[in-house]
Backbone bond lengths (Angstrom), bond angles and torsions (degrees), N, CA, C in turn:
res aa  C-N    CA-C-N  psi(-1)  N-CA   C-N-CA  omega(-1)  CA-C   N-CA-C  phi
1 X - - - 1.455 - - 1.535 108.85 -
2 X 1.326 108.87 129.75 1.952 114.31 -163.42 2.297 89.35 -112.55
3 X 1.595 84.59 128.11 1.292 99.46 158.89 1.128 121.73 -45.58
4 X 1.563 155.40 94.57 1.414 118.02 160.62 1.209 147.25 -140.79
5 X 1.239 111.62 55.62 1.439 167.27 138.50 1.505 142.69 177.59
6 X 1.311 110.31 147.62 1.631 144.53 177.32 1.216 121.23 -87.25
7 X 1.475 107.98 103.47 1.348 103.35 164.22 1.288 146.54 -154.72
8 X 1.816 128.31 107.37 1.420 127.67 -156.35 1.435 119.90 -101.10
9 X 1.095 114.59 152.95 1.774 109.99 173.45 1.652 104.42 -150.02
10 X 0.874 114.20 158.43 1.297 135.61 -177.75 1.384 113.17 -133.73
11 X 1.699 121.05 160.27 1.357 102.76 -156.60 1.756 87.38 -158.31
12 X 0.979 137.08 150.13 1.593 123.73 177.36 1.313 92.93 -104.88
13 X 1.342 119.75 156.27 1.490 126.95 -158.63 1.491 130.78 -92.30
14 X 1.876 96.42 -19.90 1.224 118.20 -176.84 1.489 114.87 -87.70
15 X 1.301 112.74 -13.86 1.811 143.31 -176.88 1.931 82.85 -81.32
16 X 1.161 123.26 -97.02 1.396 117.02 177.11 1.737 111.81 -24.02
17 X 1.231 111.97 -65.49 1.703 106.46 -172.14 1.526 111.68 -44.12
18 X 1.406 119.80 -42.60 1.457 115.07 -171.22 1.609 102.85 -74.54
19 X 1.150 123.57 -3.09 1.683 108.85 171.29 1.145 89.24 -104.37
20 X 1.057 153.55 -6.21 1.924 125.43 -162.40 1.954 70.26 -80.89
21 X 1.058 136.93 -13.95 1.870 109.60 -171.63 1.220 100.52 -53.86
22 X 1.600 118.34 -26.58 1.722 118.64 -143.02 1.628 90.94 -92.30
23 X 1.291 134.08 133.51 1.510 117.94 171.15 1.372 101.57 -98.85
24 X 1.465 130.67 6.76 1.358 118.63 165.29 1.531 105.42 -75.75
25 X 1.674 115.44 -36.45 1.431 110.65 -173.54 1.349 104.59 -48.94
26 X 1.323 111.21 -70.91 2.126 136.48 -172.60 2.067 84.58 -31.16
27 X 1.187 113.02 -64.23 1.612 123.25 -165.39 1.677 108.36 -47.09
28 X 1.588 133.22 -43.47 1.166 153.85 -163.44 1.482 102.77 -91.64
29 X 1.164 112.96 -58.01 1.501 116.13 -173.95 1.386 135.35 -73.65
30 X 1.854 90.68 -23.33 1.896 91.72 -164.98 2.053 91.48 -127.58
31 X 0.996 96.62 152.68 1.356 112.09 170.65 1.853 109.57 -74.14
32 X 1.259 95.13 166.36 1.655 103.17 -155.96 1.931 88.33 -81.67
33 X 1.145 135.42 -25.61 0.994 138.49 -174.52 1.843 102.80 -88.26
34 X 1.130 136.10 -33.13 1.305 134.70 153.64 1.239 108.99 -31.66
35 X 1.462 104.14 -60.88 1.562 117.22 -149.25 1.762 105.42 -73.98
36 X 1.413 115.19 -35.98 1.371 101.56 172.62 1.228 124.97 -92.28
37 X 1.184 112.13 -8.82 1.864 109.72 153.50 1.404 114.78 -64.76
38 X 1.343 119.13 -40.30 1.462 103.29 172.68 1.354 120.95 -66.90
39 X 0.861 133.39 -31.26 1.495 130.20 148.49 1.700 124.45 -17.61
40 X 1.207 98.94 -35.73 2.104 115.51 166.62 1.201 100.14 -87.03
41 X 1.091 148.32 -13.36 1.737 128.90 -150.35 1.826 83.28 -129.03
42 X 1.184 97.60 132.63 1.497 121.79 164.53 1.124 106.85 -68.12
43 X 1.356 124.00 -62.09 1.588 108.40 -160.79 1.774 108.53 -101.52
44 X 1.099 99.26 81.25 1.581 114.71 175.15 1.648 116.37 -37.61
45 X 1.264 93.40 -63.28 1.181 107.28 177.63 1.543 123.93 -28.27
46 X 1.288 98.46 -74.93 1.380 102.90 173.58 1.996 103.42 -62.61
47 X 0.995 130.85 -41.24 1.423 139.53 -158.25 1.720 78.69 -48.04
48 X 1.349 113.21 -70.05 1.644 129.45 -162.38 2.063 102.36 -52.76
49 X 0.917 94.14 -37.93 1.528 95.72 -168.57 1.476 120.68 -66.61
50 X 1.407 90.56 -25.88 1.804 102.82 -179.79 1.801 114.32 -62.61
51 X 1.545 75.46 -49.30 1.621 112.07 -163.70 1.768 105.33 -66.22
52 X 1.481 117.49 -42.37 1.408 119.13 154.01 1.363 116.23 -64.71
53 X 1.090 133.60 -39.98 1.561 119.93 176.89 1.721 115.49 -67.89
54 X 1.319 91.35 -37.99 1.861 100.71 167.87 1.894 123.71 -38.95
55 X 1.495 87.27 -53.81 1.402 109.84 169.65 1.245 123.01 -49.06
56 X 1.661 98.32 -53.19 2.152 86.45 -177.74 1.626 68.02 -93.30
57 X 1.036 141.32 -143.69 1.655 132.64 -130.45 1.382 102.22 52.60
58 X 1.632 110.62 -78.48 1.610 119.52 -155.00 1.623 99.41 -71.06
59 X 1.154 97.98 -39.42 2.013 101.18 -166.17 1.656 92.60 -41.76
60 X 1.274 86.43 -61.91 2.370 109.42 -167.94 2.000 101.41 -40.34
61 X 1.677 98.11 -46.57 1.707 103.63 -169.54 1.461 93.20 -59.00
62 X 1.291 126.23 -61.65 1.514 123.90 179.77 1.170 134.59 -31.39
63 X 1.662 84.34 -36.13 1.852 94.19 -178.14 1.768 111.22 88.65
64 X 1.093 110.52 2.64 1.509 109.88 -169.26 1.821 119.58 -123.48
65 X 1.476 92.44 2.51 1.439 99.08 -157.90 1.254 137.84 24.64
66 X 1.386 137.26 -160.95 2.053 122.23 156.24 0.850 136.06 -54.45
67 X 1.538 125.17 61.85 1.553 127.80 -162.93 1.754 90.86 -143.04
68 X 1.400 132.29 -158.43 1.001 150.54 -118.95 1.557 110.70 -28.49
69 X 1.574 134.55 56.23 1.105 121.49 -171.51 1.650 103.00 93.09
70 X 1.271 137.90 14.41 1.119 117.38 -157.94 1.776 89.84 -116.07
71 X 1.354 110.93 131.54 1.578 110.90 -179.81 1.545 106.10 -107.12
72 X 1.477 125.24 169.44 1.164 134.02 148.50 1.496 111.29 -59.60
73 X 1.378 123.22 -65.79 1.775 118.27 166.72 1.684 115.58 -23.65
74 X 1.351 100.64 -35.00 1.577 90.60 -174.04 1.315 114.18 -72.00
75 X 1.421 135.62 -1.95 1.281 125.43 -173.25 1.755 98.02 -128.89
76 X 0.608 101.87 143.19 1.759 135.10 -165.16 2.040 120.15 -126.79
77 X 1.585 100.76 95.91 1.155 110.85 175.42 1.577 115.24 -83.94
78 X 1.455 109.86 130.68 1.616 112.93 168.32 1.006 96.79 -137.86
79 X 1.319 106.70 -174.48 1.194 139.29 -152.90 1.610 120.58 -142.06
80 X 2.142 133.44 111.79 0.642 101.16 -157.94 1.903 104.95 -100.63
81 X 0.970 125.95 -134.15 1.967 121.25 -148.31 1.659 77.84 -96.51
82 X 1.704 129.64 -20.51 1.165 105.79 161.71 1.672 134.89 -121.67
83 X 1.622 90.51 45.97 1.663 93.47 155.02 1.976 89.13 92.91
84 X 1.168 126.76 -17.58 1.351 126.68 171.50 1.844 123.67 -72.19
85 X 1.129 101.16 105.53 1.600 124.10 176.23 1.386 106.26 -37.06
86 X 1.324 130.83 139.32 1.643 131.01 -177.60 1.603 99.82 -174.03
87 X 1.388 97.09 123.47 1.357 114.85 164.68 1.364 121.28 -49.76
88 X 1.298 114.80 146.39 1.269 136.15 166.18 1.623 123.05 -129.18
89 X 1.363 111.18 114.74 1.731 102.52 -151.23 1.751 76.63 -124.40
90 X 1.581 100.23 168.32 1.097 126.71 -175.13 1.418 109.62 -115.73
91 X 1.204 146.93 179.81 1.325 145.31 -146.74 1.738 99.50 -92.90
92 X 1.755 91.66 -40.73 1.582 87.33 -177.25 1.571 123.13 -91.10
93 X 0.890 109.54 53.09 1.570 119.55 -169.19 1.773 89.08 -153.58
94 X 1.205 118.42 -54.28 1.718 111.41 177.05 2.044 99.74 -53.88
95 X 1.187 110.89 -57.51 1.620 119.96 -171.89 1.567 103.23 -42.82
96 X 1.410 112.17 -42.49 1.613 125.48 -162.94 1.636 109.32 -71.53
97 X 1.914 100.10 -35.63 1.444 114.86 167.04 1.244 135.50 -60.71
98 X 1.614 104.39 -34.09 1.246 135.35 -175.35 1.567 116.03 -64.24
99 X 1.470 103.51 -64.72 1.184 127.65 -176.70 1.738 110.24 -62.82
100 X 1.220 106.37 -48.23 1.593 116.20 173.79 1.661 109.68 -46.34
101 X 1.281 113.38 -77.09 1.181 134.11 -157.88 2.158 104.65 -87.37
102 X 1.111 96.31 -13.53 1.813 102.17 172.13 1.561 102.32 60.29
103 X 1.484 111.21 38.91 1.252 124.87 -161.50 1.704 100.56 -109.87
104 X 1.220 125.15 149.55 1.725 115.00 145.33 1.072 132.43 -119.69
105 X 1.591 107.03 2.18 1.500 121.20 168.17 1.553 132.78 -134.56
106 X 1.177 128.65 122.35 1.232 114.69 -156.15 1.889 100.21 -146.82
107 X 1.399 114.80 165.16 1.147 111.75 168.80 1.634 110.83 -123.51
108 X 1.448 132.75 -177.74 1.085 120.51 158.77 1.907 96.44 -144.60
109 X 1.182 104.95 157.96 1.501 117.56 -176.36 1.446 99.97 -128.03
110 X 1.489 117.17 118.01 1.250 119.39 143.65 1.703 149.45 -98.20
111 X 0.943 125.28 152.05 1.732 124.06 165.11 1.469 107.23 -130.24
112 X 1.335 99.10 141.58 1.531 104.15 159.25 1.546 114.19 -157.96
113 X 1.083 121.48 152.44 1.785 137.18 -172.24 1.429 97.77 -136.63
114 X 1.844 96.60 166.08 1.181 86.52 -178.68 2.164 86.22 -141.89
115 X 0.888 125.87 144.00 2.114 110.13 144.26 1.432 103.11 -108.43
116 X 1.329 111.19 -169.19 1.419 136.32 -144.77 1.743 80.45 -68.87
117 X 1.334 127.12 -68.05 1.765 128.24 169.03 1.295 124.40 -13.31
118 X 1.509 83.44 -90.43 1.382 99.63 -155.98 2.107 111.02 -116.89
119 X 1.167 115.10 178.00 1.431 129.64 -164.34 1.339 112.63 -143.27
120 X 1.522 128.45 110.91 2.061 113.36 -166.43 1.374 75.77 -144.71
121 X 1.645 108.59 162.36 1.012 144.92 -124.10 1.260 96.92 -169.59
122 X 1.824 126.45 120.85 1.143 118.11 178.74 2.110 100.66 -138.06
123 X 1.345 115.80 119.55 1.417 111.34 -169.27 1.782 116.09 -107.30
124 X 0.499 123.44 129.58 1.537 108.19 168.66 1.923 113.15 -129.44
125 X 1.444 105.11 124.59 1.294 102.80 -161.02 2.098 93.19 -114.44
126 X 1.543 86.17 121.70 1.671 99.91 179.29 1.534 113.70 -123.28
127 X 1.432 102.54 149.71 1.511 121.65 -175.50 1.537 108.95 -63.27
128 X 1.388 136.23 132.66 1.249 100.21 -166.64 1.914 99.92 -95.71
């Protein structure tokens, strides 16, 4: 299994809080399934901040960041029955992988934490 790409971001938390005012931001950035789980989680704030740093994480692993067609909506954070972060990609973000890397199978691994600050995001995207 070949590394082939890395990618972290960090995000300060209070920079995220002042857009959740905007509901076009929350609308652009987070998937519709984000958005009603946060609805359970008290501390949004941070909930959102992870989940944006997650995002470029993957953009950075790609190597391509938000550019050719590539949205924040397209990537989709869950969560599995034990609290472990896992991507959720959409067709056009697998195609974008595909084509890049001349790959058809791939995995990606995430982490993310957050303190009272700040929120980082660490991705590593491998061939499977």
């Amino acid at each position: 299994m070949k590394i082939l790409g890395i990618g972290v971001d960090i995000v300060e938390n209070s920079r995220i809080d002042k857009s959740l005012k905007n509901n076009l931001f929350i609308k652009r950035i987070f998937s519709k399934t984000e958005i009603l789980h946060a609805k359970k989680i008290r501390n949004k704030k941070n909930y959102y901040s992870k989940r944006f740093a997650a995002k470029e994480a993957l953009a950075k692993s790609i190597g391509t960041g938000f550019r050719n067609n590539l949205n924040f909506n397209d990537i989709s954070i869950v969560n599995d029955e034990y609290g472990k972060p896992l991507f959720v990609l959409n067709d056009k973000i697998k195609k974008i992988i595909q084509k890049k890397f001349k790959i058809s199978s791939f995995n990606f691994f995430l982490s993310i934490s957050d303190e009272k600050k700040y929120s980082v995001a660490y991705v590593i995207l491998q061939k499977k």
